[in-house]
TORKE-804209 format. One line per field, with one value per residue (C-alpha): residue in three letters; x, y, z; residue number from 1. Coordinates in steps of 0.001 Angstrom, whole numbers, plus 500000, padded with zeros to 6 digits. Example, Ala and Ser with C-alpha at 12.3 -4.5 7.8 and 13.67 -1.06 7.14 Angstrom:
code: c(ala / ser)
east: c(512300 / 513670)
north: c(495500 / 498940)
up: c(507800 / 507140)
pos: c(1 / 2)
***
This chain:
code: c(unk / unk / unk / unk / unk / unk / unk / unk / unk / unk / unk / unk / unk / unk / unk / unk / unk / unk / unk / unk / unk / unk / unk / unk / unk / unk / unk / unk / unk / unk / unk / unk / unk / unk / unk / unk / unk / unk / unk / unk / unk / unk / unk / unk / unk / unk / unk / unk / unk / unk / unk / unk / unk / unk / unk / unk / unk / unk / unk / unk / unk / unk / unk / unk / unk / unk / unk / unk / unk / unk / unk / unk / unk / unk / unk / unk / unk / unk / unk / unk / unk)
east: c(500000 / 502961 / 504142 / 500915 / 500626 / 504290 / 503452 / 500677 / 502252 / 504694 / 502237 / 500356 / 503577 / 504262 / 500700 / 501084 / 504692 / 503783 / 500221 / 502268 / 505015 / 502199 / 500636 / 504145 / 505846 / 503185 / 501917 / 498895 / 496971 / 498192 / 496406 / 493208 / 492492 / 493179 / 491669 / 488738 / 489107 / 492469 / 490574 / 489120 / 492517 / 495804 / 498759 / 500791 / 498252 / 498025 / 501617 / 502185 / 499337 / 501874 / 504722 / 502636 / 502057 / 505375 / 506928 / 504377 / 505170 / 508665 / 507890 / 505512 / 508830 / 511439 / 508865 / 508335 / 512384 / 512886 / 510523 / 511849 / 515033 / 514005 / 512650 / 515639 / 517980 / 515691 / 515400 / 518999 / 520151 / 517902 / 519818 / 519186 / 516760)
north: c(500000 / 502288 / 502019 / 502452 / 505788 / 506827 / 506008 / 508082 / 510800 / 510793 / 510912 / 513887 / 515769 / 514939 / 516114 / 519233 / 520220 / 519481 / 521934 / 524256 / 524327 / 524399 / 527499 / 529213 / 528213 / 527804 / 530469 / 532420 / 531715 / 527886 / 528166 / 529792 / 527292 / 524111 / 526168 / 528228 / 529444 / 531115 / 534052 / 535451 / 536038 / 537950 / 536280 / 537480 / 536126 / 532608 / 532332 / 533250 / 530268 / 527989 / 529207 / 528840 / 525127 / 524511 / 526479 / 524328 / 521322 / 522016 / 522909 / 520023 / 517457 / 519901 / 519498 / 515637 / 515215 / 516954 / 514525 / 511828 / 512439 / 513373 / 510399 / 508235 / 509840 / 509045 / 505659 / 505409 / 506675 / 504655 / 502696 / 498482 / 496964)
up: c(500000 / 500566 / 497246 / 495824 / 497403 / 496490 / 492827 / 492994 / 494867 / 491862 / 489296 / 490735 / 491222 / 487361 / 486195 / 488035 / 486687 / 483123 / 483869 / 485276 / 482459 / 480132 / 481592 / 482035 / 478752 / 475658 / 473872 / 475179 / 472021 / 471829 / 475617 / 474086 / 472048 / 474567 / 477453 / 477285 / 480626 / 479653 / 477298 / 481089 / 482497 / 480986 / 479933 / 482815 / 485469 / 483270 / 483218 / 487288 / 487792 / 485837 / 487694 / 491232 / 490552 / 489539 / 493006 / 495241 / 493887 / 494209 / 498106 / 498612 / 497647 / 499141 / 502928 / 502440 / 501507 / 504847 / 506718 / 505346 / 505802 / 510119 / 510267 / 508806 / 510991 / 514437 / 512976 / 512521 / 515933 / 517861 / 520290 / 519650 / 521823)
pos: c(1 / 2 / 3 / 4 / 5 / 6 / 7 / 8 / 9 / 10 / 11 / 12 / 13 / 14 / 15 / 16 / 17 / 18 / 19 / 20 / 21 / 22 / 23 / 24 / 25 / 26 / 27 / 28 / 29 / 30 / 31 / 32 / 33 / 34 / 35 / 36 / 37 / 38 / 39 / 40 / 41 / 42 / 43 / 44 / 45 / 46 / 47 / 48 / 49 / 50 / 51 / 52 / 53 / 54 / 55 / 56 / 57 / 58 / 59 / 60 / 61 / 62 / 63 / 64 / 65 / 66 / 67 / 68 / 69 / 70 / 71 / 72 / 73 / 74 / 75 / 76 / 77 / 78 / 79 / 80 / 81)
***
């Protein structure tokens, strides 16, 4: 079950990069086209959306690195039972 949820964990991170780079790197009329939604906003707010999911995913790994990386260390300097 743990892997299950790291998979998925991955594949959500993935989706939201590639959304994000989307919104931050493609042309606004490319965008248009593919997105409705895009013709209510300006380019500069569609593009900071892009560059918002790509910073919180970045953040979201960066905290759960950190966590992980707590938790080893406890788990390493536990003394043996």
């Amino acid at each position: 079950m743990s892997i299950l949820l790291w998979v998925l964990q991955i594949l959500l991170a993935v989706m939201f990069v590639l959304a994000g780079a989307m919104k931050a790197f493609q042309p606004y009329d490319t965008m248009a086209r593919r997105m409705p939604w895009v013709e209510d906003y300006s380019p500069g707010t569609v593009r900071a959306i892009g560059a918002l999911e790509i910073l919180v995913i970045h953040e979201i790994v960066e905290v759960r690195a950190r966590i992980i990386s707590v938790a080893f260390d406890a788990a390493v300097s536990m003394p043996p039972i």
